[in-house]
C-alpha positions in Angstrom: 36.3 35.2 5.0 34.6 38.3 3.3 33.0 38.3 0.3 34.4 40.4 -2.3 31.7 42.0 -3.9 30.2 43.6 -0.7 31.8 46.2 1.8 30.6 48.5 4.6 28.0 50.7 4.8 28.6 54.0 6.0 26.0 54.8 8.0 24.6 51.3 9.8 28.4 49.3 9.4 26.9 46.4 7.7 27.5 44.6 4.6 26.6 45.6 1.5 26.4 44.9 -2.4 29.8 47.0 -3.3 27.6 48.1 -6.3 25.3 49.5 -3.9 24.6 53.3 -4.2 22.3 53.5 -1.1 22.0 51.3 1.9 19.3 48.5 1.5 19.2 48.4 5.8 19.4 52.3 6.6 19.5 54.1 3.9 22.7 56.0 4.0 23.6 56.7 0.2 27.4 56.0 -0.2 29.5 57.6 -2.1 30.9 57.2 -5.5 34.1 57.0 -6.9 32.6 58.8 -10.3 32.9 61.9 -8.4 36.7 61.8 -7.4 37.4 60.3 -10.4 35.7 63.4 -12.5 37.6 65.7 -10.0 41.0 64.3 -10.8 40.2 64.4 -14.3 39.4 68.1 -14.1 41.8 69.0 -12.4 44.6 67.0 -14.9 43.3 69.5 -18.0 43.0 72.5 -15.8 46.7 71.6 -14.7 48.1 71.0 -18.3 46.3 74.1 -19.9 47.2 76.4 -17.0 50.8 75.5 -17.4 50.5 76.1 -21.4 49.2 79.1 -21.3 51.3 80.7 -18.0 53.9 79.4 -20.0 53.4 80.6 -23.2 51.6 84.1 -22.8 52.3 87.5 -21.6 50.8 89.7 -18.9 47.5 89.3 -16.9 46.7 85.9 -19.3 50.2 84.3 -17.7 49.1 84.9 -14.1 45.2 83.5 -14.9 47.1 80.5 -16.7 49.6 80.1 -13.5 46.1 80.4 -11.3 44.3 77.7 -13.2 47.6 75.7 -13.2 47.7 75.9 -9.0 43.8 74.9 -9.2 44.2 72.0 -11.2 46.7 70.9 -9.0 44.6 71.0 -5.8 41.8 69.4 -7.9 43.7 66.0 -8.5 45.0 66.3 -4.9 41.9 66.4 -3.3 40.0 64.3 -6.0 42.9 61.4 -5.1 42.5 62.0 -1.5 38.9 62.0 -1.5 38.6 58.5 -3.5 41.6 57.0 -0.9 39.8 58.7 2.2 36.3 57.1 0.8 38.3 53.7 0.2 39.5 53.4 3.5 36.2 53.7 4.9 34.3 51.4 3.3 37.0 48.4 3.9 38.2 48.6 -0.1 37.5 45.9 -2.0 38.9 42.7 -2.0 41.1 41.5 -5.1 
């Protein structure tokens, strides 16, 4: 059985502290989930402010708000795909 604090290191494969932000053995610094968190947060006010102000302006203002509204989008996309892609490869952690 696995312990659940530790998880696998991207670079060598062996087990880590999960609290670990570089590889004691080789190190490989893994990533954080800080980063797609901050992404998806991003991209949830870019989202909600594009969609007010395409919504609720005239003009070349509505198509920058529709633009910011599509780019906030693709930010919680990606920053949800990039913490589940990151995730999967270091095992997850056990509950």
């Amino acid at each position: 059985m696995t312990d659940p604090r530790t998880v696998r290191c991207l670079g060598c494969d062996r087990a880590i502290d999960a609290d670990a932000r570089v590889c004691p053995h080789c190190g490989e610094l893994q990533p954080t989930p800080i980063l797609a968190a901050g992404a998806v947060v991003v991209g949830v006010f870019a989202f909600l402010f594009g969609f007010l102000l395409g919504a609720f302006t005239v003009g070349l203002t509505r198509w920058v708000g529709f633009a910011l509204a599509v780019v906030g989008f693709g930010l919680v996309v990606g920053g949800y795909t990039s913490y589940l892609d990151a995730r999967a490869r270091r095992g997850g952690r056990a509950r």
